[in-house]
N, CA, C and O atoms as a CHARMM CRD file, in Angstrom:
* protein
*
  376
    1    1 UNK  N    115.51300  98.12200 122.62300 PROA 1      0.00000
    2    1 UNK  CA   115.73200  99.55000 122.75800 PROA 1      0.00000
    3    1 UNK  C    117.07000  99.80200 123.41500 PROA 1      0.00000
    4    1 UNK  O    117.57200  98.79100 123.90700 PROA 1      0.00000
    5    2 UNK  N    117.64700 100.73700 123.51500 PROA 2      0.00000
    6    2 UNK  CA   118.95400 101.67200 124.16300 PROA 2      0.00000
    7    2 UNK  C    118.15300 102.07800 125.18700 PROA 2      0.00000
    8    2 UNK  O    116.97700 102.27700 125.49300 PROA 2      0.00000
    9    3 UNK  N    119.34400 102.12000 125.61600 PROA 3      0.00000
   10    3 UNK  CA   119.03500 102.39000 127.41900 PROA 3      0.00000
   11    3 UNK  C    118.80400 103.61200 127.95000 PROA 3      0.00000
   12    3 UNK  O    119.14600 103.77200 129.12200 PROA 3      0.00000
   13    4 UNK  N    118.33600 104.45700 127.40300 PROA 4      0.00000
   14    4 UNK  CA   118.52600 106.00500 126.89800 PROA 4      0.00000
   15    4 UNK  C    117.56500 106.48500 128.02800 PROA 4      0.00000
   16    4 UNK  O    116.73300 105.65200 128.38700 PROA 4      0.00000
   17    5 UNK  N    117.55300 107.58300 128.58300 PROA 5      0.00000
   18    5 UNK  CA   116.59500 108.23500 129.24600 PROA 5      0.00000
   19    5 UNK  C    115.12300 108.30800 128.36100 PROA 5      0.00000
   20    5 UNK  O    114.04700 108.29300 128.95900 PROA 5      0.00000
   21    6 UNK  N    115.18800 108.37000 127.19400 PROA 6      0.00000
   22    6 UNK  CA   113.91200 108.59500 126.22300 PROA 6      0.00000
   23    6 UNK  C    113.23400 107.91700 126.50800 PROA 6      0.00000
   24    6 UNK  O    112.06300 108.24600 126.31800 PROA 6      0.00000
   25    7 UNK  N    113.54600 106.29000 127.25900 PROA 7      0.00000
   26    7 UNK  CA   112.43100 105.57700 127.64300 PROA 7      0.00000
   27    7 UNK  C    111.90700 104.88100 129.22900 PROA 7      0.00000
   28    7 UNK  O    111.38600 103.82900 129.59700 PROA 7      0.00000
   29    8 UNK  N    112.35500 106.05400 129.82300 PROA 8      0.00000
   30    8 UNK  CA   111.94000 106.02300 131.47900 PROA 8      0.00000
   31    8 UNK  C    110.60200 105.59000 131.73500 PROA 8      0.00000
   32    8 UNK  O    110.07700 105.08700 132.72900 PROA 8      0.00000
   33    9 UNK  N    110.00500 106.02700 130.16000 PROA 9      0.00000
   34    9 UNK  CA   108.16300 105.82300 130.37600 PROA 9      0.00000
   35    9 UNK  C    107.74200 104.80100 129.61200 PROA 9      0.00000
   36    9 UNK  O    106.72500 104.79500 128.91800 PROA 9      0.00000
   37   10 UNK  N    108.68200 103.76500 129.76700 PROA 10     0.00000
   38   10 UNK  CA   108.47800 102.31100 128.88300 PROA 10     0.00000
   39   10 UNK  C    107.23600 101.91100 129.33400 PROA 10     0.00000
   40   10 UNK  O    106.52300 101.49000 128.42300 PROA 10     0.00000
   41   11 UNK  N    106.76200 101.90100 130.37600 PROA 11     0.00000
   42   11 UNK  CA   105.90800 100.95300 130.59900 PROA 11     0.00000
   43   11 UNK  C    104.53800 101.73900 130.49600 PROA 11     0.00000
   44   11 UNK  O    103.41300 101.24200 130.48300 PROA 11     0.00000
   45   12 UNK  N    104.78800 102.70700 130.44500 PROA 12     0.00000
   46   12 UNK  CA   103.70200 103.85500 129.56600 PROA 12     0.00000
   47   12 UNK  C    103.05800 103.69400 128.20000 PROA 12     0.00000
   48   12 UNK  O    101.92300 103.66100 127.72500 PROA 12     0.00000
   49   13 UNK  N    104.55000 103.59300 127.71700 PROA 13     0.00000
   50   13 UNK  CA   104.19100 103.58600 126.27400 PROA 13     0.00000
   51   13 UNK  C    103.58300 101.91500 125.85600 PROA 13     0.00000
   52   13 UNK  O    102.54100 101.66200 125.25200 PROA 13     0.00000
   53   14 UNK  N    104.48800 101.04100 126.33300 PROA 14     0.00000
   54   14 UNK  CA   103.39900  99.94800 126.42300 PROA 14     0.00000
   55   14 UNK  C    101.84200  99.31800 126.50400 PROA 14     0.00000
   56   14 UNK  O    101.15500  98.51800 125.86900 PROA 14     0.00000
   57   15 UNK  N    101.68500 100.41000 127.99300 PROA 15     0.00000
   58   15 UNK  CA   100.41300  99.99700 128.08700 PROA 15     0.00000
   59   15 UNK  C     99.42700 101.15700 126.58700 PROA 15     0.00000
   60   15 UNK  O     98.42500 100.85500 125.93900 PROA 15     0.00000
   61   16 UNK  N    100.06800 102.11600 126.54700 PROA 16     0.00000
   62   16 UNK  CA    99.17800 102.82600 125.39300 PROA 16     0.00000
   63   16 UNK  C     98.97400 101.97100 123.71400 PROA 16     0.00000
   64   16 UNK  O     98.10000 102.00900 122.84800 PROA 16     0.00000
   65   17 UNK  N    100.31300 101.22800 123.87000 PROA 17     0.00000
   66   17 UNK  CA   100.10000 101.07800 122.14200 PROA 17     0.00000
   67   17 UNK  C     99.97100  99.27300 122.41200 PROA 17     0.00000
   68   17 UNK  O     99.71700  98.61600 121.40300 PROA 17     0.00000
   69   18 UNK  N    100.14000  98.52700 123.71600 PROA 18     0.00000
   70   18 UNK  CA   100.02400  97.36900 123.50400 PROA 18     0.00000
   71   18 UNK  C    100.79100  96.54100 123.10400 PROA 18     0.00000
   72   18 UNK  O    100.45800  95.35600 123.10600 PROA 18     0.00000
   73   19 UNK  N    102.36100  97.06100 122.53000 PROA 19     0.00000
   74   19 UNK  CA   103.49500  96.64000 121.52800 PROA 19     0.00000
   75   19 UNK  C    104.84800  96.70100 123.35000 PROA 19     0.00000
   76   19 UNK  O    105.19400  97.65800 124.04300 PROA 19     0.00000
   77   20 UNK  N    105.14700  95.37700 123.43200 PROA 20     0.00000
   78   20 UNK  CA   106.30100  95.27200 124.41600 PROA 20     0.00000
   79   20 UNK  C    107.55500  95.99100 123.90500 PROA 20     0.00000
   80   20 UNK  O    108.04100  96.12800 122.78200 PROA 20     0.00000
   81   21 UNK  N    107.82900  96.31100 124.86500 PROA 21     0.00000
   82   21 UNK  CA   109.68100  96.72500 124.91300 PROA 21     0.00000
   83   21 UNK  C    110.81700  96.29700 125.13600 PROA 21     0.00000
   84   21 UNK  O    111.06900  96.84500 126.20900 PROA 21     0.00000
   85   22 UNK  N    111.58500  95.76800 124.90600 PROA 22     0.00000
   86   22 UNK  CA   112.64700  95.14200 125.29300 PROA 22     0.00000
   87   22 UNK  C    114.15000  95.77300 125.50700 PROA 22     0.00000
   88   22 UNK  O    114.61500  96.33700 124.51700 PROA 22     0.00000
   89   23 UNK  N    114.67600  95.75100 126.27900 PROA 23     0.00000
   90   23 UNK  CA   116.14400  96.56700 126.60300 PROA 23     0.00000
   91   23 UNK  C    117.04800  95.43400 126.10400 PROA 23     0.00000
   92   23 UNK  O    116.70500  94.28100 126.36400 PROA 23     0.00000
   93   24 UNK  N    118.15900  95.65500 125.42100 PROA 24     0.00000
   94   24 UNK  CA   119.29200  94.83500 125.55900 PROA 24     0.00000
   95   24 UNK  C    120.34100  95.00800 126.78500 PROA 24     0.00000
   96   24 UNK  O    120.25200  96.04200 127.44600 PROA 24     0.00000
   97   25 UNK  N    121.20500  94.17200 127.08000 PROA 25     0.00000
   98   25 UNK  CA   122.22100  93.43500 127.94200 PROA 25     0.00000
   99   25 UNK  C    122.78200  95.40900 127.70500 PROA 25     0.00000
  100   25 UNK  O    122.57600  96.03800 126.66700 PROA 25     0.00000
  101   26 UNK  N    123.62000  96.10400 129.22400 PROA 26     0.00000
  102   26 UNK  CA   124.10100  96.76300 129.11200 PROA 26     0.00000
  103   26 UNK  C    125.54400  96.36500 128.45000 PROA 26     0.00000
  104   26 UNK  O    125.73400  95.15400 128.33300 PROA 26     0.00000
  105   27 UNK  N    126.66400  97.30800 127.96800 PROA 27     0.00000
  106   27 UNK  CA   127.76400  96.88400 126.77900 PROA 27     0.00000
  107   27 UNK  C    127.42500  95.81600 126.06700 PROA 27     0.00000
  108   27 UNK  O    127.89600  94.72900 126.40200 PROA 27     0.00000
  109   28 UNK  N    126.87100  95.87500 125.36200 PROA 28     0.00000
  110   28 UNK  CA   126.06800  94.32200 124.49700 PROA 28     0.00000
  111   28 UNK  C    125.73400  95.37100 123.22100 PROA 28     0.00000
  112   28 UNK  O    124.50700  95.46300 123.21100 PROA 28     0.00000
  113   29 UNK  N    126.26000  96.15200 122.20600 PROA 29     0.00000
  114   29 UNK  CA   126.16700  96.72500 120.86900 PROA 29     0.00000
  115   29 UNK  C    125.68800  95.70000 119.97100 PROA 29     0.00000
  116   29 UNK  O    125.01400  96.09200 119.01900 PROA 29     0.00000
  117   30 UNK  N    125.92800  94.34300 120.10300 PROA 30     0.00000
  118   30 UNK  CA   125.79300  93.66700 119.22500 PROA 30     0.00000
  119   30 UNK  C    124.45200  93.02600 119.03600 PROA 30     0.00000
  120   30 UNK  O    124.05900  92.30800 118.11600 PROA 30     0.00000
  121   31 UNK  N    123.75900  93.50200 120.24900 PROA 31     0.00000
  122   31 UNK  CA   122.28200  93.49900 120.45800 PROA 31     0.00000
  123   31 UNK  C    121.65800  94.26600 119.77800 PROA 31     0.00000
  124   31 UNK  O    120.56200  93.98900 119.28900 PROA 31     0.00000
  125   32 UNK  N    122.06400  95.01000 119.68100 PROA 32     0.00000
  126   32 UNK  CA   121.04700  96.21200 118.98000 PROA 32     0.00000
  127   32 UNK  C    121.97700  96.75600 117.49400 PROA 32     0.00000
  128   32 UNK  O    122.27700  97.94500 117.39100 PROA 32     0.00000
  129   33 UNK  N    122.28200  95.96600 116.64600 PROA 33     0.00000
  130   33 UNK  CA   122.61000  96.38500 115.29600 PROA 33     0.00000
  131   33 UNK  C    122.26700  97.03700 114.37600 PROA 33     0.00000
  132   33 UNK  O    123.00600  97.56800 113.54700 PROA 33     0.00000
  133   34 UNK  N    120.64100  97.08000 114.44100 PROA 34     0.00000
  134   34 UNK  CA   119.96900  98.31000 114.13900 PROA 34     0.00000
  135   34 UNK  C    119.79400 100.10200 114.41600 PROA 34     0.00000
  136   34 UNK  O    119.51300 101.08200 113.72700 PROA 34     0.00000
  137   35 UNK  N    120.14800  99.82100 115.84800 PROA 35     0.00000
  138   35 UNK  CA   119.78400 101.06300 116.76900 PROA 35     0.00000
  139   35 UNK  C    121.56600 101.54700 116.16700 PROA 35     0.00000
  140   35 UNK  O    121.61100 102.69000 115.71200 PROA 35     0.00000
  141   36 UNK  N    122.75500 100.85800 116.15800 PROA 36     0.00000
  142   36 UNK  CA   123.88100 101.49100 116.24900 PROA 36     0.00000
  143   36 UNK  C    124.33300 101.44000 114.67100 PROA 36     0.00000
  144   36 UNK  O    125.41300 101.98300 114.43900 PROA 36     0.00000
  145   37 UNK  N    123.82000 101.00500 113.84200 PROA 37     0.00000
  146   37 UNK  CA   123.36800 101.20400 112.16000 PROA 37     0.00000
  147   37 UNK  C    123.37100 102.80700 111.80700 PROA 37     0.00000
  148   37 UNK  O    124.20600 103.52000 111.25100 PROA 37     0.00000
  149   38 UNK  N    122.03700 103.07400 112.38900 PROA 38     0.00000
  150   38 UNK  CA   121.11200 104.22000 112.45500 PROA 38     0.00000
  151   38 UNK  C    121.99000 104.87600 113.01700 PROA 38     0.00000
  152   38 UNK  O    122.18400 105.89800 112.35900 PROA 38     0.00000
  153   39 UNK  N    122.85400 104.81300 114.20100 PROA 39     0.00000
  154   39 UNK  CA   123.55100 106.25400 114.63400 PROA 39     0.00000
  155   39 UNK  C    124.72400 106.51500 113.92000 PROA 39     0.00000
  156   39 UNK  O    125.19300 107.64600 113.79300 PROA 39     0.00000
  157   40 UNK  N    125.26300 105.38100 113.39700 PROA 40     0.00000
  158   40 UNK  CA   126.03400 105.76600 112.27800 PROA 40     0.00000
  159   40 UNK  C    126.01600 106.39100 111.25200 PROA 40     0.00000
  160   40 UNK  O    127.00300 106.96200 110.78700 PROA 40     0.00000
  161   41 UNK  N    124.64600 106.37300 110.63800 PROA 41     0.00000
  162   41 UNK  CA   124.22200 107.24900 109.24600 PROA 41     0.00000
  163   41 UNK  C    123.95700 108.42200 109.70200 PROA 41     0.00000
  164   41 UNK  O    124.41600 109.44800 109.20200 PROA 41     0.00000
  165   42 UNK  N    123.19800 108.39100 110.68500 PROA 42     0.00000
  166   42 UNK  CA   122.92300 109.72900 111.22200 PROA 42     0.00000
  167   42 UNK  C    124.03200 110.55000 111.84600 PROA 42     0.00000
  168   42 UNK  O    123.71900 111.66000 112.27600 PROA 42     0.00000
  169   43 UNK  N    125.66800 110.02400 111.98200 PROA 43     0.00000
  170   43 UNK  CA   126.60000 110.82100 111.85900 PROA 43     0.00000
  171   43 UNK  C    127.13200 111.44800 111.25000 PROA 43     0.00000
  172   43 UNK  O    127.89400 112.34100 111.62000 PROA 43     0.00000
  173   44 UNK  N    126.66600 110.91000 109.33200 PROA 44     0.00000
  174   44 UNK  CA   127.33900 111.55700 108.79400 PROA 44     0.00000
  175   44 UNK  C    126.51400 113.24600 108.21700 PROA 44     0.00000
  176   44 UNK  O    126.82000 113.99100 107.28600 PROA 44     0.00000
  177   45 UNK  N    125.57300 113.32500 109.10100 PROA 45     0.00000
  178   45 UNK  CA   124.74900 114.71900 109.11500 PROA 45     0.00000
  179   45 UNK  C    125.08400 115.21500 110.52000 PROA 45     0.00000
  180   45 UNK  O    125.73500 116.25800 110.47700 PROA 45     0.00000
  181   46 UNK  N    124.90900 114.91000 111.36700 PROA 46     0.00000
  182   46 UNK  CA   124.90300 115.53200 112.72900 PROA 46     0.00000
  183   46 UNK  C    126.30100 114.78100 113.52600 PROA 46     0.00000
  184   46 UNK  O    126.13100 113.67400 114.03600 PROA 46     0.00000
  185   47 UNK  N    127.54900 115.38900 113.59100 PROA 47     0.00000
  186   47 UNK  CA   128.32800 114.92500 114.71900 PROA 47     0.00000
  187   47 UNK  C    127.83200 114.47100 116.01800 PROA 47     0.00000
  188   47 UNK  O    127.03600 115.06900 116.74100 PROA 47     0.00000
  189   48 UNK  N    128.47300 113.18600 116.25800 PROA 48     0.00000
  190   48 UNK  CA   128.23200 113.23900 118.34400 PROA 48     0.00000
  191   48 UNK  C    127.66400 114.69800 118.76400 PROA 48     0.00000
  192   48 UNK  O    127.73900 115.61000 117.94100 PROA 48     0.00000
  193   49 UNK  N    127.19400 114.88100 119.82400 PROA 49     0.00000
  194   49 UNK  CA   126.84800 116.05900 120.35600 PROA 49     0.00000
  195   49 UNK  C    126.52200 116.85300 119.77600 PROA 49     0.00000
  196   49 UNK  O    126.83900 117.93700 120.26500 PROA 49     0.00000
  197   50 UNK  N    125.92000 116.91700 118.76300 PROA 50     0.00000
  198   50 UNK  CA   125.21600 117.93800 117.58200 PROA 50     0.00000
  199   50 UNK  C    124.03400 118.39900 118.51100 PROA 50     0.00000
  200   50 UNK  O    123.46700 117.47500 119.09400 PROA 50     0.00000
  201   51 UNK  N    123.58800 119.60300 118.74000 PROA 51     0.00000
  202   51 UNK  CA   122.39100 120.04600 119.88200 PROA 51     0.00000
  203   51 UNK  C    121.43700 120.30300 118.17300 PROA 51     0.00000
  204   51 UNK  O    121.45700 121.16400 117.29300 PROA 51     0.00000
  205   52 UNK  N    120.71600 119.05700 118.40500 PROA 52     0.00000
  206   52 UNK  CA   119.37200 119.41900 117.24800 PROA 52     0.00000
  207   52 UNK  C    118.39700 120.19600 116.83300 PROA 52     0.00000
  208   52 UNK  O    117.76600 120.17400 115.77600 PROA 52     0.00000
  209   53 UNK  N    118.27000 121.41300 118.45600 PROA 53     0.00000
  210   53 UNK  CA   117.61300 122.23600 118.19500 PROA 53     0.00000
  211   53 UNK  C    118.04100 123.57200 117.57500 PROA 53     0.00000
  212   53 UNK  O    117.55000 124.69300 117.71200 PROA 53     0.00000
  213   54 UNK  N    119.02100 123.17600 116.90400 PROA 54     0.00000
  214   54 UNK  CA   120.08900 124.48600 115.73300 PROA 54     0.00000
  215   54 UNK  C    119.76400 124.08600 114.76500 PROA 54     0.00000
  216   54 UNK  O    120.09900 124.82000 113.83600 PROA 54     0.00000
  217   55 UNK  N    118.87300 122.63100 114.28600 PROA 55     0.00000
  218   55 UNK  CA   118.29500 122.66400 113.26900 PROA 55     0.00000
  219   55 UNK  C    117.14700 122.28700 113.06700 PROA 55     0.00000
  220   55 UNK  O    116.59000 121.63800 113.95300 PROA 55     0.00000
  221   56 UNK  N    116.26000 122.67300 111.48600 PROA 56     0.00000
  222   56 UNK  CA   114.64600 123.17700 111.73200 PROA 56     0.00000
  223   56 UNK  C    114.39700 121.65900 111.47500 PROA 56     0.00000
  224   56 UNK  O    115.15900 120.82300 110.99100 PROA 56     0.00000
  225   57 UNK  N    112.90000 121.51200 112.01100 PROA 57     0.00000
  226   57 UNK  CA   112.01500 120.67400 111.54500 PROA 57     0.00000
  227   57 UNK  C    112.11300 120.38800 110.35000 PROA 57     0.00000
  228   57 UNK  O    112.21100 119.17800 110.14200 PROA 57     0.00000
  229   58 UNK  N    112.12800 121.27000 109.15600 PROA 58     0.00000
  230   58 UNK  CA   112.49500 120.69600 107.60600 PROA 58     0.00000
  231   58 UNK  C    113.55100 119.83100 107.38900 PROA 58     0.00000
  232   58 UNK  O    113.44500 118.77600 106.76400 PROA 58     0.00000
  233   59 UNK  N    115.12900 120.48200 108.16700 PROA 59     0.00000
  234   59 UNK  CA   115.96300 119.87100 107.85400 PROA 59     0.00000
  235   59 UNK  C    116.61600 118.64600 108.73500 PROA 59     0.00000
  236   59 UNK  O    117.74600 118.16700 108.82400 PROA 59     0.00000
  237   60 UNK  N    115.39000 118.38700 109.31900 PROA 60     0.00000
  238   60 UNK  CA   115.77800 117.10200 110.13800 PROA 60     0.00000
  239   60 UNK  C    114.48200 116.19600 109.43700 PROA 60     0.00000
  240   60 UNK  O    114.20200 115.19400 110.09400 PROA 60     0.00000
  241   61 UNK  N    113.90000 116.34900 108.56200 PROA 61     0.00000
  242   61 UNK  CA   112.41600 115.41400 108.14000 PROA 61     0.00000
  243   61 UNK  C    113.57800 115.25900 106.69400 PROA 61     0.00000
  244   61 UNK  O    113.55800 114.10900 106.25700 PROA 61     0.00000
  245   62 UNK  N    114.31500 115.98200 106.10400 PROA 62     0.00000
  246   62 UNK  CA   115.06100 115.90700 104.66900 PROA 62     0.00000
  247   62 UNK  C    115.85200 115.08800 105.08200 PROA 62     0.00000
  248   62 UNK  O    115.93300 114.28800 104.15000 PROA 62     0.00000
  249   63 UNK  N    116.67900 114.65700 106.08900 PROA 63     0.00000
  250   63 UNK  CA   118.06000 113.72400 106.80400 PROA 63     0.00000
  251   63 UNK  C    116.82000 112.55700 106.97900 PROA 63     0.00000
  252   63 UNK  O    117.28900 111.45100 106.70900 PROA 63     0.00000
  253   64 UNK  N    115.74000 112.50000 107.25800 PROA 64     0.00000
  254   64 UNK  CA   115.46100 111.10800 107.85800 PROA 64     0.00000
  255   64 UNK  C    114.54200 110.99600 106.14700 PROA 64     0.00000
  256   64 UNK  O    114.45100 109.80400 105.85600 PROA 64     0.00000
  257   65 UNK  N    114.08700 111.64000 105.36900 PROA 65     0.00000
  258   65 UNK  CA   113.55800 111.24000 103.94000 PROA 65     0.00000
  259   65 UNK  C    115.07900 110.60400 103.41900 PROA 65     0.00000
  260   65 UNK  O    114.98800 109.53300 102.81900 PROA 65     0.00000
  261   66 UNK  N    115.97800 110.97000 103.53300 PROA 66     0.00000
  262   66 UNK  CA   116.87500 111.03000 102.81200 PROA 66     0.00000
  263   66 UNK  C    117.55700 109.14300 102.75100 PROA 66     0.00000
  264   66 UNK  O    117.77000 108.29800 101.88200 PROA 66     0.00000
  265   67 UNK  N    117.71400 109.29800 104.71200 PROA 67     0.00000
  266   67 UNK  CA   118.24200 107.95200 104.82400 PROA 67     0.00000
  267   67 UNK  C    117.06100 106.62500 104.55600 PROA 67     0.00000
  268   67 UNK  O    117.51100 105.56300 104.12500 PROA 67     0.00000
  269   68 UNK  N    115.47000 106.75500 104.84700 PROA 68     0.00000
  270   68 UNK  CA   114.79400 106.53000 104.82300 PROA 68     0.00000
  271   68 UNK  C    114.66100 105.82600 102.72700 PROA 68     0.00000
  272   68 UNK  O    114.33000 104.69600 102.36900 PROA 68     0.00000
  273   69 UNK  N    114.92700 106.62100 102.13000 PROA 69     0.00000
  274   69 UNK  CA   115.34300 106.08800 100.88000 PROA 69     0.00000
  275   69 UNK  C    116.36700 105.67200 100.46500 PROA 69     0.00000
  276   69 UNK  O    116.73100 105.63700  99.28900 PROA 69     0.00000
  277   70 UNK  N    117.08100 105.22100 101.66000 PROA 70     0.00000
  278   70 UNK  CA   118.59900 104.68300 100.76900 PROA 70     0.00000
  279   70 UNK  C    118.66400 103.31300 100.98600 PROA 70     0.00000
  280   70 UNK  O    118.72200 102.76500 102.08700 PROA 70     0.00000
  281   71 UNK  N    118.65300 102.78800  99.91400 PROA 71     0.00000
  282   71 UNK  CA   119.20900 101.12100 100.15400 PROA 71     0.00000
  283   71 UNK  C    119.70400 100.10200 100.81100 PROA 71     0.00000
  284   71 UNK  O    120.69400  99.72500 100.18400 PROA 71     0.00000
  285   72 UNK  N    119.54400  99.47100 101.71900 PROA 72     0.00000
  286   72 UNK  CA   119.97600  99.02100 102.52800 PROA 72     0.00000
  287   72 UNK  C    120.17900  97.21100 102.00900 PROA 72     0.00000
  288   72 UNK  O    119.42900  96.54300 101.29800 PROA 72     0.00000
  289   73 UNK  N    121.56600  96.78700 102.73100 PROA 73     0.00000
  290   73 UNK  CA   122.27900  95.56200 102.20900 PROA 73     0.00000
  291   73 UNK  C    121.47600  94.59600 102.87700 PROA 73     0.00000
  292   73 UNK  O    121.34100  93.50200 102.32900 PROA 73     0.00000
  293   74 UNK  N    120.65500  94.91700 104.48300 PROA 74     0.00000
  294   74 UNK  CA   120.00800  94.31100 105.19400 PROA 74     0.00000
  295   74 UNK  C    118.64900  94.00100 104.86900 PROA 74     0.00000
  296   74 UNK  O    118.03700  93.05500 105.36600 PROA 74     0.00000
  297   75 UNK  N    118.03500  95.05600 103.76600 PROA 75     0.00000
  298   75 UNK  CA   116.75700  94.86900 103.36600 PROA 75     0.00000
  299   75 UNK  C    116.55400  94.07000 102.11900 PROA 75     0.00000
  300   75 UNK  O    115.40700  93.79000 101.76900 PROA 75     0.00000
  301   76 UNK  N    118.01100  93.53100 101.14900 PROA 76     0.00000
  302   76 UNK  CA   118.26800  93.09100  99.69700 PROA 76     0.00000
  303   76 UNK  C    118.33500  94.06000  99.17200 PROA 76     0.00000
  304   76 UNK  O    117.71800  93.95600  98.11200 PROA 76     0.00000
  305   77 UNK  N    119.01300  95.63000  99.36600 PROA 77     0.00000
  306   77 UNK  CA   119.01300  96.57800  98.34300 PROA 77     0.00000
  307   77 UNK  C    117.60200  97.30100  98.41400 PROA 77     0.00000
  308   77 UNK  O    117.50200  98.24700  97.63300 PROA 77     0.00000
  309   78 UNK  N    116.31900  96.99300  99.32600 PROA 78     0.00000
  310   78 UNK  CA   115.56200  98.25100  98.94300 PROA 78     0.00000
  311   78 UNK  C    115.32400  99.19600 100.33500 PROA 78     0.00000
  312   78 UNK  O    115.90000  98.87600 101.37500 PROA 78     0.00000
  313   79 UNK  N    114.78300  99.91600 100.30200 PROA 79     0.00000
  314   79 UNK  CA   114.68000 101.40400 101.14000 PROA 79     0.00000
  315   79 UNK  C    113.60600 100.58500 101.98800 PROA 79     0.00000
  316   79 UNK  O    112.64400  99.87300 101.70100 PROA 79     0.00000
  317   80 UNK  N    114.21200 101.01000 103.15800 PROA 80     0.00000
  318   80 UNK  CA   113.12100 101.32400 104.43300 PROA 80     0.00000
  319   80 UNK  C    111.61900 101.87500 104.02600 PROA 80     0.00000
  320   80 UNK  O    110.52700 101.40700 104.34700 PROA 80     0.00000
  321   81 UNK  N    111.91300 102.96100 103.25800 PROA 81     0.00000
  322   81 UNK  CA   110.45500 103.59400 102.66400 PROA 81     0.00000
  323   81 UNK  C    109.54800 102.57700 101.81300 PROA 81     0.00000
  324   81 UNK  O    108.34500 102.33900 101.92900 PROA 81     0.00000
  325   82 UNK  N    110.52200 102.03700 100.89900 PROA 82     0.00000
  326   82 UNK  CA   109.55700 101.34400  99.89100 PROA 82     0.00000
  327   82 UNK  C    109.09900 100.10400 100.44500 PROA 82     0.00000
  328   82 UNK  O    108.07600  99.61000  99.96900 PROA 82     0.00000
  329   83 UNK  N    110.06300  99.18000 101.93800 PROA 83     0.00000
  330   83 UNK  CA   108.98500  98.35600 102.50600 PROA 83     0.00000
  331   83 UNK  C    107.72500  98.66800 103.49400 PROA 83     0.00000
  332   83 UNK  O    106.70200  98.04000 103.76600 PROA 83     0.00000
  333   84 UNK  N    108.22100  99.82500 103.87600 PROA 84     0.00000
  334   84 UNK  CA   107.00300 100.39000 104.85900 PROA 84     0.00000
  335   84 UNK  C    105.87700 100.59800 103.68400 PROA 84     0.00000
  336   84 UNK  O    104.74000 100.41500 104.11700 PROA 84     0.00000
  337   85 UNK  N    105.93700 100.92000 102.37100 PROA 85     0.00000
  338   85 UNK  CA   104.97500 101.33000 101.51600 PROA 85     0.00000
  339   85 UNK  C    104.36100 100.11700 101.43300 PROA 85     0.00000
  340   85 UNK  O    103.16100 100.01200 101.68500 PROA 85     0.00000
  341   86 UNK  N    104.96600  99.27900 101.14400 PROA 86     0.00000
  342   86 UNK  CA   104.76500  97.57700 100.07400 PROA 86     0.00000
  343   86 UNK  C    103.91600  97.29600 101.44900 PROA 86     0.00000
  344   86 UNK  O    102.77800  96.86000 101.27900 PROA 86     0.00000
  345   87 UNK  N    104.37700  97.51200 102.83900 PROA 87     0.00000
  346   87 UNK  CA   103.53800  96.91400 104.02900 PROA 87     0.00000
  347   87 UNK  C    102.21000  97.48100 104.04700 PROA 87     0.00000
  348   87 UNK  O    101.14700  96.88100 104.21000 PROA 87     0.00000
  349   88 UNK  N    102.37000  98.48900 103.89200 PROA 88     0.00000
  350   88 UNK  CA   100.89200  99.38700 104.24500 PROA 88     0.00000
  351   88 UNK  C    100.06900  99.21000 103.43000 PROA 88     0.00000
  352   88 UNK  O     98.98000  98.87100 103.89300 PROA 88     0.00000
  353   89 UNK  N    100.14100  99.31200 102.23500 PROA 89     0.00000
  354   89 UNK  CA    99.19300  98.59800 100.87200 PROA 89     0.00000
  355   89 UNK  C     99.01600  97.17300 100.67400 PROA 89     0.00000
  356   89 UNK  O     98.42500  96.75900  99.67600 PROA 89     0.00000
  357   90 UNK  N     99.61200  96.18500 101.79100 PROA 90     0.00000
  358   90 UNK  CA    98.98200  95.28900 102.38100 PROA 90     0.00000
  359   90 UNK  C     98.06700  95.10000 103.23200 PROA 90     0.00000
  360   90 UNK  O     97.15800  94.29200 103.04000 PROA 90     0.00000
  361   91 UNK  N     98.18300  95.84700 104.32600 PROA 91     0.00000
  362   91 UNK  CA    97.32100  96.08900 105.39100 PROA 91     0.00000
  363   91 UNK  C     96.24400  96.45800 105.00700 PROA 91     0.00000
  364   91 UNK  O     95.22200  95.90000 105.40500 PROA 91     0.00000
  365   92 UNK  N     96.20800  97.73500 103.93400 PROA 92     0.00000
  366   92 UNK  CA    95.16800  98.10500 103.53900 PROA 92     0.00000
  367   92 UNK  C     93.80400  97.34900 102.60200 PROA 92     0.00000
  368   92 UNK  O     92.59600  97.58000 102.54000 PROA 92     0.00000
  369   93 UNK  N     94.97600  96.08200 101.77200 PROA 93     0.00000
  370   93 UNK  CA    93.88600  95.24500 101.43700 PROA 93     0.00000
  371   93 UNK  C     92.92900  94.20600 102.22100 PROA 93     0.00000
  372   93 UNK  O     91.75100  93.84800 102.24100 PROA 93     0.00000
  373   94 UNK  N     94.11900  93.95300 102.83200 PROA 94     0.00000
  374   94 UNK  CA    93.72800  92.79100 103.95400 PROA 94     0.00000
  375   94 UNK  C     92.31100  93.78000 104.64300 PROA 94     0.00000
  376   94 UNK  O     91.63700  93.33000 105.56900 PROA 94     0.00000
């Protein structure tokens, strides 16, 4: 995770879902390639300092459908969506 105030209640959320947390090394980006991936795409909708509450619930669920279906070089070319799908219709057989 980023070192972000969002997770002051790490050890909260831990004990609720059972799933550990881990912080990376402070100046250490290269730790978290995912987390600074993601803020990159998500720049090219919302600038740095974009205050999110100027935009609605629709059009922040359309920015994350949006990136959420786009291809990724890290996944072999398929969407975040379509492995979360392919996962869950595993789970579900199992």
């Amino acid at each position: 995770w980023d070192q972000g105030t969002e997770l002051a209640r790490h050890v909260d959320i831990t004990k609720a879902t059972g799933v550990p947390i881990y912080f990376c090394d402070p100046a250490s980006p290269w730790q978290r390639g995912s987390n600074e991936n993601t803020n990159g795409l998500l720049r090219q909708y919302f600038p740095k300092g974009t205050d999110l509450n100027a935009h609605s619930a629709q059009r922040l669920l359309e920015v994350a459908t949006e990136l959420n279906q786009r291809p990724r070089k890290t996944l072999k070319r398929s969407t975040p969506a379509d492995l979360l799908s392919e996962l869950v219709s595993r789970k579900e057989i199992a």
